[in-house]
PALOLUM-837517 format. One record per residue (C-alpha): x, y, z. Coordinates in steps of 0.1 Angstrom, whole numbers, plus 2048, in hexadecimal, padded with zeros to 3 digits. Last residue first. Layout:
% residues N
XYZ ...
END
This chain:
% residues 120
7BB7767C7 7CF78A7DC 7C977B803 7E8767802 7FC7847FB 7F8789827 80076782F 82176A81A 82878C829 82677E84A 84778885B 8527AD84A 8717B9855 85A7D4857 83A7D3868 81A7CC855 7FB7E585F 7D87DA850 7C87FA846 7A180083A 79F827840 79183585F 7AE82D874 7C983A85B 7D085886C 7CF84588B 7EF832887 80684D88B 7FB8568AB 80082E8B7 8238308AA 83482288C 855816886 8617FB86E 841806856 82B7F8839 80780183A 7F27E7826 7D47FB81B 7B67E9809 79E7FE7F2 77F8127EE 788820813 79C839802 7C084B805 7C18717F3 7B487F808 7D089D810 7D4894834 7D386C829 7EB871815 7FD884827 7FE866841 818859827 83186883B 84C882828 861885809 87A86580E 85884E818 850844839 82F83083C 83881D820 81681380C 8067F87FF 7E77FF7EA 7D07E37E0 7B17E37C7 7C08047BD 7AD8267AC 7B883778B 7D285377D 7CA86A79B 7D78517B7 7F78487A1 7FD86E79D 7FC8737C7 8148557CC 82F8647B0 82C8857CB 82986E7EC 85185D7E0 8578397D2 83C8307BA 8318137AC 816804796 80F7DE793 7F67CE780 7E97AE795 7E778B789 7F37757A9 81577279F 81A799799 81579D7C2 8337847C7 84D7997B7 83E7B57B7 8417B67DD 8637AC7DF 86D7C47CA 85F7DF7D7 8717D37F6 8927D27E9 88B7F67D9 8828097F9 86F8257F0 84C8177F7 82C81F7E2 8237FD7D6 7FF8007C1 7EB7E47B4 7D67E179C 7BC7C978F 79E7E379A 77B7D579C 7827CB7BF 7677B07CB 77E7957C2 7957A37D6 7947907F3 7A5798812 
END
């Protein structure tokens, strides 16, 4: 992933589990990147309308539903990357993101060095 082509310098977390949050912000806010969070699909929906992400990643199950709403409501675009977060997920699930440009990481995340490595 290069983002180089991105005119957005933001990046949104939308996961409501703090430790990984912080993780992620952690090593995101190394490489340059504003960072703006949210932790349910209603504070997700006001990040969305307030401007447009280079890279979004996203919990698949958040405490008021399944980010696929998001994708029901249209609020998810191709215009940027998609890094779908989830311990569980099945193949049903995963096709209401097919059409969008997702790259699915499986929690305990593995790679999530290799992944960051593609933020530039």
């Amino acid at each position: 992933m290069n983002l180089s082509k991105n005119l957005s310098k933001v990046i949104f977390i939308i996961e409501d589990e703090p430790a990984i949050t912080r993780v992620l912000k952690r090593k995101i806010s190394k490489k340059g990147f504003s960072i703006k969070t949210a932790t349910s699909l209603k504070d997700a929906r006001k990040l969305f309308l307030d401007e447009v992400p280079s890279v979004v990643f996203l919990d698949y199950v958040l405490t008021d539903g399944r980010s696929s709403d998001l994708v029901t409501y249209g609020i998810l675009s191709t215009e940027y990357e998609i890094f779908l977060m989830s311990a569980f997920m099945d193949d049903l699930e995963k096709k209401d993101f097919e059409h969008l440009n997702v790259t699915f990481l499986k929690k305990p995340f593995e790679s999530l060095d290799e992944v960051l490595s593609g933020l530039d």
